[in-house]
N, C-alpha and C positions, 0 to 999 in steps of 0.2 A: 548544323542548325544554328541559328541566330539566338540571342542571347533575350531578344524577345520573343521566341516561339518557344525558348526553355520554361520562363518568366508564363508562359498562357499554359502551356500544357501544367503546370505545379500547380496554377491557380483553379483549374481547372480538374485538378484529381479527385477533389471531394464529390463535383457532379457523380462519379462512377462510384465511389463507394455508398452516396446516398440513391442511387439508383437501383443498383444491389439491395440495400436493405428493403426498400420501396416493394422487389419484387419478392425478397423471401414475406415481407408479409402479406402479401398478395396470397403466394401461394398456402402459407399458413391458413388462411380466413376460406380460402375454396376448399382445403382438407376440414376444416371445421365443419362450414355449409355439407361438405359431401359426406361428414361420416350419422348424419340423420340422428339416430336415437341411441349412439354412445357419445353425443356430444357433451352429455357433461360430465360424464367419466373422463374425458380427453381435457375440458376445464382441470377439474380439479385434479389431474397431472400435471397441465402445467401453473397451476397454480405452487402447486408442490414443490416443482422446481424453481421456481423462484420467490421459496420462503412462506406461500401464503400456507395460513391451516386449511388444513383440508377437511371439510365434514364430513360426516359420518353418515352410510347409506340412510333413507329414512323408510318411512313405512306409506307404501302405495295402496291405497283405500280404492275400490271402487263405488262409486256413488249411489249407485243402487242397494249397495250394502248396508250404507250410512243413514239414508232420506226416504221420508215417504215418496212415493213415486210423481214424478212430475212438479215436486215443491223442494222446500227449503228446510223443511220442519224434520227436524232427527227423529226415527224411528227409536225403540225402544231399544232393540240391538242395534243399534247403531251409537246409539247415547251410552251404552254400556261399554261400547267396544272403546268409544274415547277415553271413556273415565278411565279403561285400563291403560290405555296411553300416556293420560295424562301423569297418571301415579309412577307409570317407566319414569318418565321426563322429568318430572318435578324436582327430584334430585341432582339432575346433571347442572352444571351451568352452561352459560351460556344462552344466543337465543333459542327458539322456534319457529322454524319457517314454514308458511305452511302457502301450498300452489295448487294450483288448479288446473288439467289439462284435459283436451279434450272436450265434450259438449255434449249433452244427454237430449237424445232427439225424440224422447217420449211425449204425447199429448201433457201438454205444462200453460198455466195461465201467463208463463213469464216468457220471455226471450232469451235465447241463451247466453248472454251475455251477464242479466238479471237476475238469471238463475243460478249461475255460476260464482258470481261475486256473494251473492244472498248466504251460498251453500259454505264458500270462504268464510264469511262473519259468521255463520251458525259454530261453523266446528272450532273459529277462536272463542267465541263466546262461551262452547262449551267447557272447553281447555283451560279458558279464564273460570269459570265454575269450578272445577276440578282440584284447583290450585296451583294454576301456574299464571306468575305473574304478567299483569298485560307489557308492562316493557319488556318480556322477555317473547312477545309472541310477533313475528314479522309476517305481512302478507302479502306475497309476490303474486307474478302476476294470473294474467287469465286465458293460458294457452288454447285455443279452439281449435287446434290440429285436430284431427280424429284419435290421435291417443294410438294405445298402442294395439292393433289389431281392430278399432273400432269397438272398443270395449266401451264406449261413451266415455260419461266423464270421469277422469280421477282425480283421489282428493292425495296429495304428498304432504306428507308431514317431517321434516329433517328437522334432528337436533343441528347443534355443536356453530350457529351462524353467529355471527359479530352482529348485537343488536346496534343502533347510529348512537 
């Protein structure tokens, strides 16, 4: 070999190893997409592994449980069931995150969209009643999957998040 074809292939070695990495995370991102509804068990593993804290499972509400039917408005058990919530949490630090998944297909004056975010601000609003402070209350986003078995919509509440 020529002392210029040594000289291109050295220059040349980084393309193969950023190529490589190029594809492990290729494949990483399609085991992500393919593992559905342990994906964020599988997050907050590798999170773990490289150092981040991991929160702590939270509490999956179904929205029918929470809300008069078709609105945004806390039923009575529903408003009880937060305040006990809220009095777990008040205690802990850290933030509150609180999500929304899935879509409740009931006769509603709203769109699901409207009704879903509406249902969001009701249960921090409550949360913020309760006594937990509003910088400690995050609100992610507004998943419209059908949730898990078509259960309509669920409301998550997770301690232990990094408030900004």
């Amino acid at each position: 070999m020529s002392a210029s074809t040594l000289a291109t292939a050295r220059r040349s070695r980084w393309a193969v190893s950023f190529a490589d990495l190029l594809l492990l995370l290729l494949a990483f991102f399609v085991l992500l997409q393919a593992s559905g509804s342990r994906r964020d068990a599988m997050l907050a593993q590798v999170a773990q592994q490289f150092g981040g804290r991991v929160m702590r499972p939270g509490i999956e509400i179904r929205a029918v449980e929470l809300f008069v039917p078709g609105e945004a408005l806390l039923s009575d058990q529903g408003r009880a069931r937060l305040s006990v919530i809220a009095r777990q949490y008040a205690k802990e630090p850290g933030g509150i995150e609180i999500r929304s998944h899935g879509s409740d297909r009931a006769q509603q004056r709203f769109d699901d969209w409207d009704l879903a975010a509406a249902r969001i601000g009701a249960v921090a609003r409550a949360l913020k009643l309760d006594g937990i402070a509003q910088d400690r209350l995050l609100i992610r986003g507004l998943d419209q999957a059908d949730g898990k078995g078509g259960q309509g919509q669920i409301i998550a509440i997770a301690p232990g998040v990094k408030t900004p």
